[in-house]
N, C-alpha and C positions, 0 to 999 in steps of 0.2 A: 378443643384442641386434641382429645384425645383420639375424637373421632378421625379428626383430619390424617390424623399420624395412620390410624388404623387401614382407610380408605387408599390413601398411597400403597400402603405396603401391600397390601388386595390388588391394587392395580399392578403392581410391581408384580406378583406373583403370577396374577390374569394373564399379563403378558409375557413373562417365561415361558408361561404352559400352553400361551401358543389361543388361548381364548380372547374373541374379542370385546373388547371393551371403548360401550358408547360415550363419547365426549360430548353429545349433547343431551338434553332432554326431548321428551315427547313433545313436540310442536311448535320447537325450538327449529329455524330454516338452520339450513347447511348449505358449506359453501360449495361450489361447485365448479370443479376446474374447467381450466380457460379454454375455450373452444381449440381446434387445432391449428388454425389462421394464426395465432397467437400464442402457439408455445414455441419453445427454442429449442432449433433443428441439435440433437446431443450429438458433438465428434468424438470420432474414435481415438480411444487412451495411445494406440500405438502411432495416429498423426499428431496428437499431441507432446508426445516425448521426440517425435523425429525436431518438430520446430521447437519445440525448446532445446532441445543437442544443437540443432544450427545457430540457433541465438547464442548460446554460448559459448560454442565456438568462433560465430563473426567476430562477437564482443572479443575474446580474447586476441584473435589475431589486430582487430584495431587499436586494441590497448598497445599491443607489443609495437604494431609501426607507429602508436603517435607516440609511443616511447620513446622510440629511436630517434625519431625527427625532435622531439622538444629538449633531447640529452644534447643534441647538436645546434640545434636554433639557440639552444636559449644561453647553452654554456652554464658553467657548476653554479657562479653565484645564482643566477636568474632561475634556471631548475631549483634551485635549494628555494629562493623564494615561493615558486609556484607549487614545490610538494609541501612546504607549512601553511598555503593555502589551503589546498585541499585537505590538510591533515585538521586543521581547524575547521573547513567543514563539514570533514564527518560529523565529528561532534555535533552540528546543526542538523546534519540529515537525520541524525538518530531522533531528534525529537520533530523531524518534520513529517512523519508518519504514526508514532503513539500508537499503531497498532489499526490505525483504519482501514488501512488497505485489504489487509489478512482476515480481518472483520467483517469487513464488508463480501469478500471471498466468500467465508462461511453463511455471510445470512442467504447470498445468492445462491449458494451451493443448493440450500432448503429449500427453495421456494424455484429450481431449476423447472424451465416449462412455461413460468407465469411469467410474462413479460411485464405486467401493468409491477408486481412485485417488483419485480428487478430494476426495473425503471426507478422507482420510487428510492431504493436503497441507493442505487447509483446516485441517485438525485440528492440524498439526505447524505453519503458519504462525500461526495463532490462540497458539497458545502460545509462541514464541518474541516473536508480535509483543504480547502483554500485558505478557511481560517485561519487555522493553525500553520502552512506554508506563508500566509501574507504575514502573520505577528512574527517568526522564526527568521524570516527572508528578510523584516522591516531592523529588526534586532541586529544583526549581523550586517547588513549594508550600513546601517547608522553606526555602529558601534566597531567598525572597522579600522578606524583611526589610533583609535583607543586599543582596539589587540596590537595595534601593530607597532605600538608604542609599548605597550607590554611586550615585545620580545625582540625591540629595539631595533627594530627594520620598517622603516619609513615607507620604502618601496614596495612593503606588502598590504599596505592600503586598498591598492585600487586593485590587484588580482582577488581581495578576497571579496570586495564589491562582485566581481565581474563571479566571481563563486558560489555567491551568497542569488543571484538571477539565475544562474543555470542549474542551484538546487532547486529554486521556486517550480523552474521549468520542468525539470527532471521528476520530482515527488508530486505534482499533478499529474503529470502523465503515467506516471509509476500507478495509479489508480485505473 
């Protein structure tokens, strides 16, 4: 152990100072990056900030008109039902992601270039993150009845069903 500790800190220091240091041994293959058929074409940080400014302001301005329109369709009581929907499920969205999304982000981030990688993470995060949206989404469509009898509004049954699917939809795609 002691050695181990030593070894690190050697490495640690090797690579402050800018010295390289082999991670494999002598006769040991190394892996060798992906031809260029197969890496991923890198965009530029400044079209990347333009489209996400426009997504966020699309998103706002539609929030504002379906605002508008469901204060007037739905009238106070029906709006007051459909925002204790949604307020309920926050609550489910926050555990319908646990962090896989942002995770998965990061391993990509690493392994940027390698497609066969990134596939595979997409592949492993896709599946972990259906999991967890199908038990969340199963929880909250079943157990619907039972909130809405917890805050003594019957009529909030079926919006939080119909909440409980378009998180499902929402946090897959959110991926």
């Amino acid at each position: 152990r002691p050695q181990a500790s030593c070894a690190a800190k050697g490495a640690v220091t090797m690579a402050r100072s800018g010295t390289a240091v082999a991670l494999t041994t002598p006769g040991e293959s190394v892996a060798t990056p992906p031809p260029p058929e197969e890496r991923v074409a890198s965009d530029s940080i400044a079209r990347n900030t333009f489209y996400a400014t426009v997504n966020g302001v699309l998103s706002a301005a539609i929030a504002v008109v379906l605002t508008l329109y469901l204060i007037r369709a739905l009238e106070p009581h029906g709006y007051g039902v459909y925002t204790l929907a949604l307020a309920v499920g926050a609550l489910f969205a926050l555990a319908m992601d646990l962090g896989v999304t942002s995770s998965a982000g990061r391993f990509i981030a690493e392994r940027r270039g390698d497609r066969r990688a990134i596939a595979d993470y997409i592949a492993d995060a896709l599946r972990l993150k259906v999991g967890i949206v199908g038990l969340a989404s199963i929880v909250l469509f079943a157990g619907a009845g039972l909130i809405a009898d917890l805050y003594g509004k019957p009529s909030l049954t079926w919006p939080l069903r119909g909440v409980a699917l378009a998180l499902a939809g929402g946090a897959v795609m959110q991926l």
